[in-house]
N, C-alpha and C positions, 0 to 999 in steps of 0.2 A: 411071403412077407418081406417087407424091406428089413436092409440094414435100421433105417432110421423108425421103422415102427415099431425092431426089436427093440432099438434104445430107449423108443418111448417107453415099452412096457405094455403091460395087460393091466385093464381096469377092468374088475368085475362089478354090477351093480348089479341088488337084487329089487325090483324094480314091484310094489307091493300090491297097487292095483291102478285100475285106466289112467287115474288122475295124477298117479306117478310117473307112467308112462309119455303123458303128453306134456310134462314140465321137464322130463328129461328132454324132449324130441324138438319143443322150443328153445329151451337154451342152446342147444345146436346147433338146430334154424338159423338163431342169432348169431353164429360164431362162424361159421363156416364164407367161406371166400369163394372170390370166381377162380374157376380152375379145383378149387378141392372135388374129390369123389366121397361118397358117402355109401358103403354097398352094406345092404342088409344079407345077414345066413344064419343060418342055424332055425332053430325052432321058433320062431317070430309068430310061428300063428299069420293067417289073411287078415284080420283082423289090425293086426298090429302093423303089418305091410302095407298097408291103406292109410291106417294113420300116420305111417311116414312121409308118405310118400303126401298126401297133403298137407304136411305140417312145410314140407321143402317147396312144395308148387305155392304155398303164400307165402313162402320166401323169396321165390325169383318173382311172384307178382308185387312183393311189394316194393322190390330195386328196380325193377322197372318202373313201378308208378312216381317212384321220389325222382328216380332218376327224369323220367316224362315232366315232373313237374320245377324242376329245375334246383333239385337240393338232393344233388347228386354230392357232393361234396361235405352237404352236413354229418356229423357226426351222430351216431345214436345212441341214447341211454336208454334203458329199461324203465319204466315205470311201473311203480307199485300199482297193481289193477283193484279189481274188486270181489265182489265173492262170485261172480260171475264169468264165463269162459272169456270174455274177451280178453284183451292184452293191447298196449300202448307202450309208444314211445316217443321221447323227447327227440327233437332233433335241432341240431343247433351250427348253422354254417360258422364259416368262418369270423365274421363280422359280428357273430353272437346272437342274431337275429335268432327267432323258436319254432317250432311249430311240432304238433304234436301227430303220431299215424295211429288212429285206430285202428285194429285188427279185429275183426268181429264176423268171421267167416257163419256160415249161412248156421242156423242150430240144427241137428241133428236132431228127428224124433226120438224118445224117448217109448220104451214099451207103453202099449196101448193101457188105461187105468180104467176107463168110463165111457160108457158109449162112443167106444174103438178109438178115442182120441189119448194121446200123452198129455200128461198134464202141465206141458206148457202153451199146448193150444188151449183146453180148458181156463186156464190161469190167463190167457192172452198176452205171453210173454212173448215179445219181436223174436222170429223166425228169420229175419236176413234183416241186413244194414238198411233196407229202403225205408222204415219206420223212422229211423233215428233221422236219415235225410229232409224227410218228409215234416218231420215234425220241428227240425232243425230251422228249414225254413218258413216255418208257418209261426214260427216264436219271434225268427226273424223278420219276418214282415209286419209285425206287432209293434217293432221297436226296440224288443229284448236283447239282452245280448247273450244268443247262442253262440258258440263258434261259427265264424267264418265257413266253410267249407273251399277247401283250396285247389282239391283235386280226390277225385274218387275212380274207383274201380267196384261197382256195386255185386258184379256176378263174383267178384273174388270176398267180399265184404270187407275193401279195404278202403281207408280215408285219411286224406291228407288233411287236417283242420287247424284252426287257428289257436296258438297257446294264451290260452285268455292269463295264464300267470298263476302263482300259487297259494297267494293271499287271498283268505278265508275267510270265516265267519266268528272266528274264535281268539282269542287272545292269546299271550305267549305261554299262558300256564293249561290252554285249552280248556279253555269256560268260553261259554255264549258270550259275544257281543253284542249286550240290550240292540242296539242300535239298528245293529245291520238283521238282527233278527227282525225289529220290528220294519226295517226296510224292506224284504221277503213278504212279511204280511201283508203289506199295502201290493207291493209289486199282484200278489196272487187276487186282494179283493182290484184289482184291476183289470187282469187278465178277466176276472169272472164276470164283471161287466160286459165283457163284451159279447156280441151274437156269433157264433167262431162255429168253421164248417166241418163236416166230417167226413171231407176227401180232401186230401191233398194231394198234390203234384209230388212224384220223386222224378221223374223223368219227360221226355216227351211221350205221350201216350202211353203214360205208366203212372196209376195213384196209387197211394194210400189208404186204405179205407181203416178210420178210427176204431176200433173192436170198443164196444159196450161193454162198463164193468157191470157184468149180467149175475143174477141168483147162482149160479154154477161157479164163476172165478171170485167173485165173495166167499162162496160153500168152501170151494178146495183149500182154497187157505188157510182156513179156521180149521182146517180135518190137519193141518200139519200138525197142530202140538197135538194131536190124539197120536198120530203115528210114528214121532220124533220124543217130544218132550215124553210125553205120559213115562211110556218104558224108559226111556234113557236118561230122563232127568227128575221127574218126580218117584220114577221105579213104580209106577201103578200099570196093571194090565187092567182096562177099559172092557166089560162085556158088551155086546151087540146094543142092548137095549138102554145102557147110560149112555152110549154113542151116538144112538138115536135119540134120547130126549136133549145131550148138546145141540144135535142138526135143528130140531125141532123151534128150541130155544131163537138158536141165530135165525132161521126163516121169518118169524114173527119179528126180528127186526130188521132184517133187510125188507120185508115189506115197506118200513117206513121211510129206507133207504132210498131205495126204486120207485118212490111217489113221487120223487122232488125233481126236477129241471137237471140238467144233466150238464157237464161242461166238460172241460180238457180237465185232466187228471194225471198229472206228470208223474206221479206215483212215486216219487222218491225224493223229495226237495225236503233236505235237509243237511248239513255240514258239509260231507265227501263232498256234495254236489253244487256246492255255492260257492263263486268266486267274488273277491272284493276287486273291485275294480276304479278306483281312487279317481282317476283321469278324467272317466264318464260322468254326465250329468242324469240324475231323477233317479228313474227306473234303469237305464241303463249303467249303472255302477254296481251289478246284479248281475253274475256271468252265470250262466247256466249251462247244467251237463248232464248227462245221463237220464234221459227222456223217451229213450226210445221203447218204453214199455207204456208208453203214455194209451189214456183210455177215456172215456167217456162217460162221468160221473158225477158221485154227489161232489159240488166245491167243499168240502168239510174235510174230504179227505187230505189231504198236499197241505189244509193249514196242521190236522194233526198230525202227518207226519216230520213238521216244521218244530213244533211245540213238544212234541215229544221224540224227539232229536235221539234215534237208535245208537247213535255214537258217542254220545257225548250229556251229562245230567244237566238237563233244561229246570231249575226251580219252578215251583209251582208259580211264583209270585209273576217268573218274567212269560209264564204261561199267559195268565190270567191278562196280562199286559199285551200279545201278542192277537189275541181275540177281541180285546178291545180296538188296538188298532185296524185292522181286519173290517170290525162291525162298524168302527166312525169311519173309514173309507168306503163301506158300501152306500151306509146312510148317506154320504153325501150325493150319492147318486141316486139312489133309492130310500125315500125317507122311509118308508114304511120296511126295511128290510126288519127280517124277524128273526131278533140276535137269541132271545131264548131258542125258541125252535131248531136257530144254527147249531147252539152250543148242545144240543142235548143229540143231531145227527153227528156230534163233534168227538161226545162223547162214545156212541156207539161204533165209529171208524177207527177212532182209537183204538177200543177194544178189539176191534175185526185186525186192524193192524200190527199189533202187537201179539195177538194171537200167534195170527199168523209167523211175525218175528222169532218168536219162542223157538214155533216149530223149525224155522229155517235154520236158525243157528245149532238147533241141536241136532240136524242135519249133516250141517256145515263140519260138526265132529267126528260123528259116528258114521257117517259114508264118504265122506270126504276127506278126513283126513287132516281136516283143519280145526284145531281145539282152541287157536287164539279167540275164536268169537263168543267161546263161551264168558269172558271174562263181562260181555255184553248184557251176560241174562241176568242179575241183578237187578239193572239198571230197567230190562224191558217187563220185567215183571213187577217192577215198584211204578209203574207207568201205567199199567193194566188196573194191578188194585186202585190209582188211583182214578181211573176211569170207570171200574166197577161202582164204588159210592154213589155214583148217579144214578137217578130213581127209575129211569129207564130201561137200567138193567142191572133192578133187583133180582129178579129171574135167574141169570146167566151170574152175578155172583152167588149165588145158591149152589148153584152146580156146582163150580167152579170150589168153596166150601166145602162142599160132601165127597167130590170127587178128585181133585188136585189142591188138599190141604200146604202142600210147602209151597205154593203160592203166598200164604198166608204168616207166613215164619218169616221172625223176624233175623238178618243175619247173625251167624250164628249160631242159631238154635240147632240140634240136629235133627238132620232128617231122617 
């Protein structure tokens, strides 16, 4: 050891599980300079040796790629990410100009769950950056405004894009903006107008092909708050056979799901994900991001997950206003569009959606490590009841009644 490492000192960190390990191993990434060494010893585990050592190879790939694309000089900040492995950064030259790097290295399988797949093939969650590309530009050639794309390195799963900026959806006290909300709705009954392919291009001789939100990645999702919430948040253990009469329940309405005409399904359009963009005219004052789980589905979905806004309380009132705009921009195109019909697959993806929400955030806690999202379940299960009331799914409020009663509890009350 050096003189100067003894004067540094010893840091010990006890490092609790995977997801501590790889927030330690990036902020390092992020820190470390040309010329530093970085030697791993001691009991690291293969395991842990691997994830180093990939965490430093997307670090020389990504100074290369900035460097390649000529924002060698910019400066970088971290960016708050998502609940999601990826990581971003701001980058900012001298002259102030922006731009942002995704970091979104290939997903790694997850143990097999179902028919020998991990369930983020089942769930049809993007496995490497080519989705995001692919989708990026098929938005883009629509008119939308997705990021630019400024330079990519797709075998690293890294992306140089454009900073659409950080003006939102929301106001300075973070409440919905009626406005740009109901800007969003028209934007999406527009998208749905159209006839829209399911391959796209990421490369030369390289597509995309759209994954179907099929009976299986509807199922899995709804199976999260049986294996998340239940125990951890309502504190119920579920036997086999009320487990099965849930599956049962959701099947009989994904039937109705799976009848309807199919479309792009961006699967997360709502607040994090929408940028205000003041400059732009129409639809393009509409910045979009985080798409790349996008799918092939009922349009009912992306308006519910618009309208019932996981991050933030959407009133009913600017709901019911957000469907109406939605349904007077289809009608104009399609007089006879069938806005009951909509509103009740409206209500059932909500449900399916928020389900699903429950389960992930209570995920998000108890394997992960992250309890800020619980402050979210409130909000997503006062979303859910109020998507149960519809007659559609009387059924699945029954259940839900018999079987996950603090559902039902008003805050407050104990559980």
């Amino acid at each position: 050891m050096t003189e100067e490492a003894r004067a540094a000192g010893t840091h010990r960190l006890l490092l609790a599980n995977e997801a501590a390990t790889i927030r330690l191993a990036a902020d390092i990434a992020a820190i470390v300079k040309p010329g530093d060494i970085v030697a791993l010893s001691g009991h690291l585990g293969s395991g842990k040796s691997v994830l180093w050592k990939q965490r430093l190879a997307i670090a020389v790939a990504a100074r290369k790629l900035i460097d390649g694309a000529g924002w060698g000089e910019a400066r970088r900040d971290f960016m708050l990410g998502d609940a999601s492995t990826r990581a971003y950064e701001r980058l900012t030259r001298p002259g102030g100009e922006t731009a942002v790097l995704m970091i979104s290295p290939p997903r790694p399988d997850g143990p097999p769950i179902r028919m020998g797949k991990p369930y983020s093939a089942i769930a049809h969650l993007a496995e490497t950056i080519d989705a995001f590309v692919a989708m990026d530009r098929g938005l883009r050639s629509l008119g939308y405004s997705a990021p630019e794309i400024l330079a990519e390195d797709l075998a690293g799963g890294l992306l140089l894009i454009e900073d659409l900026g950080a003006e939102g959806v929301l106001d300075a006290e973070g409440r919905p903006i009626p406005e740009r909300y109901e800007a969003t709705a028209r934007l999406l009954a527009d998208l749905h107008r159209h006839t829209l392919p399911t391959i796209l291009p990421v490369a030369e001789g390289h597509d995309h092909i759209i994954p179907e939100y099929d009976r299986q990645a509807l199922a899995i999702e709804t199976e999260l708050i049986l294996e998340w919430y239940a125990p951890h948040i309502a504190g119920v253990t579920l036997p086999a056979v009320t487990q099965a009469e849930f599956g049962r329940i959701w099947n009989k309405l994904f039937d109705e799901i799976l009848a309807a005409p199919a479309t792009w399904t961006l699967r997360d359009v709502h607040s994090p994900n929408l940028i205000w963009l003041d400059k732009r005219e129409g639809l393009a004052k509409l910045g979009l991001i985080d798409f790349q789980d996008a799918v092939l589905g009922h349009p009912a979905y992306d308006l519910a997950a618009l309208g019932q806004d996981a991050r933030v309380d959407v009133p009913a009132a600017l709901e019911l206003r957000l469907l109406a705009a939605y349904g007077s921009a289809r009608r104009a195109d399609v007089p006879d569009f069938d806005l009951a019909g909509f509103a009740r697959a409206y209500a059932i993806l909500g449900a399916q959606r928020n389900t699903k929400i429950a389960g992930i955030f209570a995920r998000l806690d108890k394997r992960d490590g992250k309890p800020g999202y619980l402050k979210h379940l409130p909000r997503i299960e006062a979303y859910l009841r109020r998507n149960l009331e519809h007659p559609a799914l009387e059924e699945l409020k029954g259940w839900y009644q018999a079987h996950m009663p603090r559902l039902f509890e008003e805050p407050g009350e104990a559980v």
